[in-house]
Backbone as CSV, one residue per row, in Angstrom:
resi,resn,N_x,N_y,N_z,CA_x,CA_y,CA_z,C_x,C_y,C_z
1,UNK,-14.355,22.872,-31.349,-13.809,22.851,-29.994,-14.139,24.134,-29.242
2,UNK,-15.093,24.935,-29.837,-15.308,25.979,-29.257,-13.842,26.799,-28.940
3,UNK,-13.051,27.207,-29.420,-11.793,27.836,-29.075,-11.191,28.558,-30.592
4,UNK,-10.318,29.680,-29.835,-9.669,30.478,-30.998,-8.406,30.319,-31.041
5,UNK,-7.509,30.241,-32.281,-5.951,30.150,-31.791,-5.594,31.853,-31.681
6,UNK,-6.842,32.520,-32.914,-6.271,33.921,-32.598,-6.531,34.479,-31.113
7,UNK,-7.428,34.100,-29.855,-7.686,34.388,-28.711,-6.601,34.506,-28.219
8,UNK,-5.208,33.466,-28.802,-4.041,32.966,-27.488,-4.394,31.371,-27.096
9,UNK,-5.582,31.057,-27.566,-5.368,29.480,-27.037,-4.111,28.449,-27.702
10,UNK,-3.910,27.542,-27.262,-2.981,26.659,-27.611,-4.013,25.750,-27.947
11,UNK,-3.945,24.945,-29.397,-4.114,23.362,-29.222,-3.037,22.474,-29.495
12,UNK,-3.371,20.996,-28.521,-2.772,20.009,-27.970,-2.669,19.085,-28.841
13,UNK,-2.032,18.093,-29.324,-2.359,17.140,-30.265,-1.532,16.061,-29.516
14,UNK,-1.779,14.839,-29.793,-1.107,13.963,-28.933,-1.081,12.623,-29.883
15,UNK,-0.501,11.970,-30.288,-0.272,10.796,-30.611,-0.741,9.578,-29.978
16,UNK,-1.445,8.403,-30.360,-2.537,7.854,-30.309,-1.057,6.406,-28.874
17,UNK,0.235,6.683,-29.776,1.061,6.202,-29.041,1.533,6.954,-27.307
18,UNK,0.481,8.368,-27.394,0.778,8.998,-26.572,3.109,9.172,-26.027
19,UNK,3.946,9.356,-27.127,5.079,9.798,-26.926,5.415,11.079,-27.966
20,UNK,4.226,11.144,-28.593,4.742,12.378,-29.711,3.584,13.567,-28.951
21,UNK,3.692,14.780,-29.183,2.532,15.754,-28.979,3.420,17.125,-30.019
22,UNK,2.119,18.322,-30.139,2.644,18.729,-30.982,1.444,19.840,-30.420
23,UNK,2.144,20.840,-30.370,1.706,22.448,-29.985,1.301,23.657,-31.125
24,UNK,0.270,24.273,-31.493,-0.471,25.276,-31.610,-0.735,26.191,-31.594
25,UNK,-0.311,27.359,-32.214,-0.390,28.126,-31.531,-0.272,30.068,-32.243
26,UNK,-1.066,30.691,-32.519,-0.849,32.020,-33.160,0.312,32.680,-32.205
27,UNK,1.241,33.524,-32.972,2.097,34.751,-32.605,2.028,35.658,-33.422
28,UNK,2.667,37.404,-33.629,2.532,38.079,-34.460,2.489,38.121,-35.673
29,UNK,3.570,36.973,-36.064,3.757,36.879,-37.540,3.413,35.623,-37.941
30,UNK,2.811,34.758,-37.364,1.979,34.025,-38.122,1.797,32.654,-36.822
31,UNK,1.388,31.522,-37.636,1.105,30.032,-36.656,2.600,29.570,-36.198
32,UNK,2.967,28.996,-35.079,3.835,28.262,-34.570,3.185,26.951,-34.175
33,UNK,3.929,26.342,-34.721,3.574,24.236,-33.990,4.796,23.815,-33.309
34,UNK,4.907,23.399,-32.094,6.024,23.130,-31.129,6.044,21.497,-31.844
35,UNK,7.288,20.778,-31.243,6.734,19.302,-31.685,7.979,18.402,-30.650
36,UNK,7.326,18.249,-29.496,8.171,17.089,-28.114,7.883,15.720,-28.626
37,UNK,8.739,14.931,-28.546,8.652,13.508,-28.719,9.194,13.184,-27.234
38,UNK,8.845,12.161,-26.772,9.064,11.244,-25.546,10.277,10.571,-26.112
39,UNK,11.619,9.986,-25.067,12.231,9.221,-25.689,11.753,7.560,-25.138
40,UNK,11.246,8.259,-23.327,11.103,6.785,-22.317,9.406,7.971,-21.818
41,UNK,8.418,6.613,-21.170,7.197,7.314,-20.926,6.394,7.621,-21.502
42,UNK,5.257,8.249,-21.444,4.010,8.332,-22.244,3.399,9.530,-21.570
43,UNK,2.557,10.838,-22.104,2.287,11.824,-21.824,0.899,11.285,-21.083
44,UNK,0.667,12.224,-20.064,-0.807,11.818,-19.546,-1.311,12.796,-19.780
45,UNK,-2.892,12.414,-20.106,-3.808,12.912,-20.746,-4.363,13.710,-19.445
46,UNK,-4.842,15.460,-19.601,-6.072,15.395,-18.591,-7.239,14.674,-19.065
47,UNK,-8.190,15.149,-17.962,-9.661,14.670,-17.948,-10.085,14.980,-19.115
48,UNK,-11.662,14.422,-19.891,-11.810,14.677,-20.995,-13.534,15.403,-20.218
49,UNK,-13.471,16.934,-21.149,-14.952,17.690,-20.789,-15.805,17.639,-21.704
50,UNK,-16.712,16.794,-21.504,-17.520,16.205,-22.620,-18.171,17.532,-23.259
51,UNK,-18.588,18.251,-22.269,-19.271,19.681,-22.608,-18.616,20.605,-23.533
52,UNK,-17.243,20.621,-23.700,-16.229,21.765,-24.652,-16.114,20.705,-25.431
53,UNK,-16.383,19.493,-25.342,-15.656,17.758,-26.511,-13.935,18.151,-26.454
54,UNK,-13.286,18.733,-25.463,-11.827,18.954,-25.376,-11.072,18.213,-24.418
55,UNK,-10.053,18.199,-23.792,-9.466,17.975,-23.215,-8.907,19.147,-22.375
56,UNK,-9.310,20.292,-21.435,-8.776,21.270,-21.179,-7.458,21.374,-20.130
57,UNK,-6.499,22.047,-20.324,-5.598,21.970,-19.240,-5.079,23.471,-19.163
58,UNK,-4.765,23.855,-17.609,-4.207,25.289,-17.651,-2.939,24.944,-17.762
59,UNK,-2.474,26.627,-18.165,-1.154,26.900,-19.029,-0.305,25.948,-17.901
60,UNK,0.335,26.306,-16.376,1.231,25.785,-16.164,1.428,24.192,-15.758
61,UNK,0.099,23.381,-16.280,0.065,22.110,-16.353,0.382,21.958,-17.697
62,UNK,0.232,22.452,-18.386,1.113,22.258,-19.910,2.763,22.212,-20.061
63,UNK,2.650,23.561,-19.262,4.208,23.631,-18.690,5.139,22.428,-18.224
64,UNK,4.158,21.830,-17.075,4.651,20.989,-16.530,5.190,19.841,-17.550
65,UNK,4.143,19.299,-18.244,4.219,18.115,-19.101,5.065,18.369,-20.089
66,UNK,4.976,19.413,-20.943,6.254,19.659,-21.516,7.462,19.341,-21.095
67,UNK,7.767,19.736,-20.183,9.133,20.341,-19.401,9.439,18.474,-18.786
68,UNK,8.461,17.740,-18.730,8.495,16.219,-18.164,8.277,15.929,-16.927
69,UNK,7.393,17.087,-16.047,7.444,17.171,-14.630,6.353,15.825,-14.800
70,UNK,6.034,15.167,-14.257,5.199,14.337,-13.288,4.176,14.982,-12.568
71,UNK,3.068,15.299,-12.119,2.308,15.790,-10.776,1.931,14.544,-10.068
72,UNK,2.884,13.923,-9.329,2.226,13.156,-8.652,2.888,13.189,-6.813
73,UNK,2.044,13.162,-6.259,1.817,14.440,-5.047,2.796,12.973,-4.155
74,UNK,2.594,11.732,-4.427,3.436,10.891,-2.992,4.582,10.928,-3.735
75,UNK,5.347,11.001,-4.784,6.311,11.325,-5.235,7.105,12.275,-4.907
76,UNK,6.719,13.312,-5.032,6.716,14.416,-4.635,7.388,14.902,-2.774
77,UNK,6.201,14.429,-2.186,6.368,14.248,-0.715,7.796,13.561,-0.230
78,UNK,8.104,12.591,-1.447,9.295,11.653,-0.555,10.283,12.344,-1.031
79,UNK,10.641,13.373,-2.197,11.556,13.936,-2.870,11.707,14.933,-1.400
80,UNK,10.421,16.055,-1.151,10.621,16.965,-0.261,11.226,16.146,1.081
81,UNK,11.224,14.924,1.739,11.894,14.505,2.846,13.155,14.318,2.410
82,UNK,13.637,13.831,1.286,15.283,13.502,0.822,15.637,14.445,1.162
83,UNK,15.110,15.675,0.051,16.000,16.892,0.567,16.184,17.265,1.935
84,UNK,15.291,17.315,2.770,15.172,17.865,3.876,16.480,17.226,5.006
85,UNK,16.465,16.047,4.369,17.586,14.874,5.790,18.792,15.486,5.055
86,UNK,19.043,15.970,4.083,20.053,16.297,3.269,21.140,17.848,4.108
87,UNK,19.771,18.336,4.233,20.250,19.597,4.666,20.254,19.900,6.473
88,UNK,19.377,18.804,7.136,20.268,18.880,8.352,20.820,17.838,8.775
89,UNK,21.627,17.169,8.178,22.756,16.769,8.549,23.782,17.296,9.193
């Protein structure tokens, strides 16, 4: 995969059911593996870079998916109008 865990990279692992994933990762005193299960939903995959044969994603899109954010931008938009009628009322 062309990548180091001693660099600081993270690898991703994901379950073929896409609800399990499982994190990677060197710290001082040795390997850490995170491990999120989905209870409802399915993790989305980024793009796949044929050139690295990886799947690359930056840190705070990892973040996101972890944490269960969504990026999806008309979603998003209608959340920012709720709030908005909310507060001038």
């Amino acid at each position: 995969m062309k990548s180091e865990v001693k660099n600081g990279d993270v690898f991703i692992f994901i379950g073929s059911s896409r609800k399990l994933m499982k994190l990677l990762h060197a710290e001082d005193g040795g390997m850490v593996m995170y491990v999120k299960r989905l209870e409802a939903g399915r993790f989305k995959l980024p793009e796949y870079d044929p050139e690295s044969d990886s799947y690359p994603i930056e840190w705070r899109d990892l973040v996101m998916m972890v944490e269960g954010i969504q990026e999806n931008p008309e979603q998003r938009l209608r959340r920012l109008r709720a709030e908005r009628k909310e507060y001038h009322v």
